[in-house]
N, C-alpha and C positions, 0 to 999 in steps of 0.2 A: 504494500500500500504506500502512497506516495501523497503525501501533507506540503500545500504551501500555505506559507504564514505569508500572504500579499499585505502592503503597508505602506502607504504614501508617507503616515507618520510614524516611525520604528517604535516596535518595544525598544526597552533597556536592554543588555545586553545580559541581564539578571534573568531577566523575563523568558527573552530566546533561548538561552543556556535551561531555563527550566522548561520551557514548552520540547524543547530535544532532550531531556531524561525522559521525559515520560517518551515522547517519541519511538526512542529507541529503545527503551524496555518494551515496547508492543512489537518490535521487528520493525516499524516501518521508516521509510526514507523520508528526512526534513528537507525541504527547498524553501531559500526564503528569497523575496523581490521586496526589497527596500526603498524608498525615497526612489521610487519610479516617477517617472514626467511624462509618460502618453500611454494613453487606454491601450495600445498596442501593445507595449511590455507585460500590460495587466494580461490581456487575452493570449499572449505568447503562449505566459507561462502558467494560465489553469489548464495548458489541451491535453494533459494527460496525467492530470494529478485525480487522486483519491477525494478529498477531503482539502476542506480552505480556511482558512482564520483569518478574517478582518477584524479593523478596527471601524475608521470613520469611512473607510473606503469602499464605491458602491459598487453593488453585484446585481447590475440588470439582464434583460434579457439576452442582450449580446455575449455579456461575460457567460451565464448559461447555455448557449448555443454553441461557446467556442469550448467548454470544459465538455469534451464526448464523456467521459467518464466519473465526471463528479456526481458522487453519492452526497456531501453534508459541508453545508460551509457556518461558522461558527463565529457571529459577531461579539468580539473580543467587550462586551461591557452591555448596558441596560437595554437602551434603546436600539430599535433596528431597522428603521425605518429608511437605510442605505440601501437594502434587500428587497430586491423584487418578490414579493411572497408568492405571488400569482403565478409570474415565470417558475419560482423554486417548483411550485407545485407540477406544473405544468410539466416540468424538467425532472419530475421524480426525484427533485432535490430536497432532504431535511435542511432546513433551516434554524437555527437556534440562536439563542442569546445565552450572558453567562449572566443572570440576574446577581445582584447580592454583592457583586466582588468590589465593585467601584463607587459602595453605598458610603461608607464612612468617608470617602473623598467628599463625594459631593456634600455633604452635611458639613463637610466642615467649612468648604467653600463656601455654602450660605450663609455662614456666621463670618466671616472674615470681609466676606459682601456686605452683612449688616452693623458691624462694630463700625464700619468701614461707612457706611452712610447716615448710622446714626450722629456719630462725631464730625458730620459735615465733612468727610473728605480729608479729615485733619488738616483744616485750613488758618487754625487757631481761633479758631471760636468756638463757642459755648455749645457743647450737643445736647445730646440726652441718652439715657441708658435702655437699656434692653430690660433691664429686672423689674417685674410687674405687669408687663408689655403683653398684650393677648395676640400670639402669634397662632395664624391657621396655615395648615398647611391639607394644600388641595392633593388628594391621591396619598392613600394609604399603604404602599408598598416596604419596599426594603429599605428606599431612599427617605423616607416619608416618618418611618418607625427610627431611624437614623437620627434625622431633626429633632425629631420630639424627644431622642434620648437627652443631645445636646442640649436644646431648649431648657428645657430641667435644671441643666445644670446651670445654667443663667436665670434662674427665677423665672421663666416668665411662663405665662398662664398657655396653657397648648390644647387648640381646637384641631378637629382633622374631618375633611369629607371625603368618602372616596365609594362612585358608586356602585364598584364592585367588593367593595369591604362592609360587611355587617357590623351596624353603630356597637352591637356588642362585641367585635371581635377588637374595634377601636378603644373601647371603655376598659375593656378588659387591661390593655397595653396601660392605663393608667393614663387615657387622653379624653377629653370632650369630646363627643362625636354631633356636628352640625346637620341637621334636619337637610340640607343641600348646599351648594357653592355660595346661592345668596345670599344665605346666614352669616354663613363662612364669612364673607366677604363684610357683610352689616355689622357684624360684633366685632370684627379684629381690628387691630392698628396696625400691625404687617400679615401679607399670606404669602406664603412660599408656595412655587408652583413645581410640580413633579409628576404630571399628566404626560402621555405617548401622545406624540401627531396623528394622530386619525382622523376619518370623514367627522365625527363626530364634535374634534377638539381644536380643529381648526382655526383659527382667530375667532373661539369661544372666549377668551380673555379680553373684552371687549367696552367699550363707553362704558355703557350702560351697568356693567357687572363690577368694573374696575372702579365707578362712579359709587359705591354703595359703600368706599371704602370711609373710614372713620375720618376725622379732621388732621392731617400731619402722619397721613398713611405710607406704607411701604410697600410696593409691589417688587417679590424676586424673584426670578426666570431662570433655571438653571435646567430647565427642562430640552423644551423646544422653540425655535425661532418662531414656528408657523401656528404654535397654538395662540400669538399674540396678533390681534385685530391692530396692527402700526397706526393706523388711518385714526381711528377711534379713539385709541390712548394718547396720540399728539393732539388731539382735540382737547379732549379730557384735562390735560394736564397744562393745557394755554388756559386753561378756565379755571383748574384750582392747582393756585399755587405753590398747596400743601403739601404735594402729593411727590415722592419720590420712584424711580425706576430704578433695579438695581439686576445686571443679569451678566450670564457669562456668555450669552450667544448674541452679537453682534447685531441687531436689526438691520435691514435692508436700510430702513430709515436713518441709519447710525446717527450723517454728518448732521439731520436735520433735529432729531433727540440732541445732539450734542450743543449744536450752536443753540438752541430755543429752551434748553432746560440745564444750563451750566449751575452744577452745585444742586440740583435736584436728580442727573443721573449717569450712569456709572455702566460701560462696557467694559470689559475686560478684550484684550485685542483678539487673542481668540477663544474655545471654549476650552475650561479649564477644571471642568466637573473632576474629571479622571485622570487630570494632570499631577502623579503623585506617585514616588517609585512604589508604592504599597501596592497602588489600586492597578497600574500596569504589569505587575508581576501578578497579582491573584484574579487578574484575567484571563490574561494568559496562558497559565497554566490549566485554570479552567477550563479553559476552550479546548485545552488538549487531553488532556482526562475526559471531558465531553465527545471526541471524536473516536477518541481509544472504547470509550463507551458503547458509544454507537457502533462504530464497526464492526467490534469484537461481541456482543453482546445485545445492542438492538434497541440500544436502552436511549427513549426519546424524550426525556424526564421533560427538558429545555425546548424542546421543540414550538416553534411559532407557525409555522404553517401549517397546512392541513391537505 
């Protein structure tokens, strides 16, 4: 069996050194395509590989068409929304994700986002603290249960919606559980967002929902670009002044967020959820225990498509 780890942006070399022990304890051959620069190196080099491990890098129809023999390709962290699922399917390709591994990165990012925009930027003036502060956080997952641990340890009070999480499975975790996102959104003074891009979530994050936020609110993105309505929250936020953005995914909008709301909001240059030698090593090797899994055994624990 024959494994590439494709990667525009490399693991560590922690990372690759542990995705080839497990490798090679299963028999099979690692190939890796590094800080490639045209979709043609990509397609080179899936035409005769087993199994694939990305990161942010996408696997469409074509990269499917050109892989004859790819059985499982395996996105190295939460979201997967680079993955043609419909192609995977089509292409009798498993698809997965590593959930869980890159949870504690991104919670911590949230907080380093919000120290960060509470204290205005550290621009020497007067902020405000986080402790007592009713933080919601939207989507009840790994990432989600991550926040609220932190949260805690900063005092502050922790609501959660998530509408495929039962309010009891959230109460139980020791969190408020919000009747729906509006609530969410009506009672908090910051909501952290940890929602998949889907048909559904779309620029859901929008005027009218981000407008329900309290007086001197806090909206953070460490999610998805495209679950935020751009149009709508630069409306929103020319109208109340109060209000801050703070996220690690860039908006299409960037330079017009930036010049129109200096001191109310904060990109990071790129996304920086999973930027963390921890959370790039226990993906990785994820991915490859997951692939060892599957091949040898069937086992589609992770699996996203159908």
């Amino acid at each position: 069996m024959k494994v590439l780890v494709a990667t525009e942006k490399p693991f560590s070399k922690i990372a690759v050194d542990g995705i080839k022990a497990v490798t090679d304890a299963a028999g099979y051959e690692l190939v890796l395509l590094e800080k490639y620069t045209e979709k043609k190196q990509f397609l080179d080099a899936v035409a005769d590989v087993d199994a694939l491990i990305i990161r942010s890098d996408k696997v469409d129809a074509e990269v499917l068409d050109a892989a004859k023999n790819l059985k499982i390709v395996v996105r190295a962290g939460a979201g997967y929304d680079n993955i043609d699922l419909a192609a995977a399917t089509a292409h009798n390709v498993v698809a997965m994700n590593t959930p869980g591994q890159n949870a504690n990165s991104v919670a911590e990012l949230v907080f380093g986002l919000l120290v960060y925009g509470v204290r205005n930027f550290f621009n020497g003036t007067s902020g405000t603290e986080l402790l007592g502060k009713k933080l919601g956080i939207l989507a009840f997952g790994n990432v989600g249960r991550n926040v609220a641990r932190v949260a805690k340890g900063f005092g502050m009070e922790v609501v959660a919606y998530d509408a495929f999480c039962p309010a009891e499975a959230i109460e139980a975790a020791g969190v408020k559980a919000a009747k729906n996102q509006e609530e969410l959104f009506e009672t908090c003074d910051i909501v952290s967002l940890h929602i998949p891009a889907t048909p559904e979530t779309k620029q859901s994050i929008n005027y009218d929902l981000v407008g329900k936020l309290k007086k001197g609110g806090i909206l953070v993105n460490t999610a998805r670009k495209e679950v935020i309505d751009e149009a709508g929250l630069i409306k929103l936020m020319e109208e109340r002044t109060d209000l801050k953005y703070l996220t690690d995914i860039k908006p299409d909008a960037d330079a017009e967020f930036a010049e129109k709301f200096a001191g109310r909001y904060f990109a990071t240059p790129k996304k920086m959820g999973a930027q963390t030698a921890e959370a790039n090593v226990n993906a990785g090797i994820a991915a490859a225990n997951q692939i060892v899994g599957f091949l040898r055994d069937g086992i589609t624990k992770f699996q996203v498509n159908k």
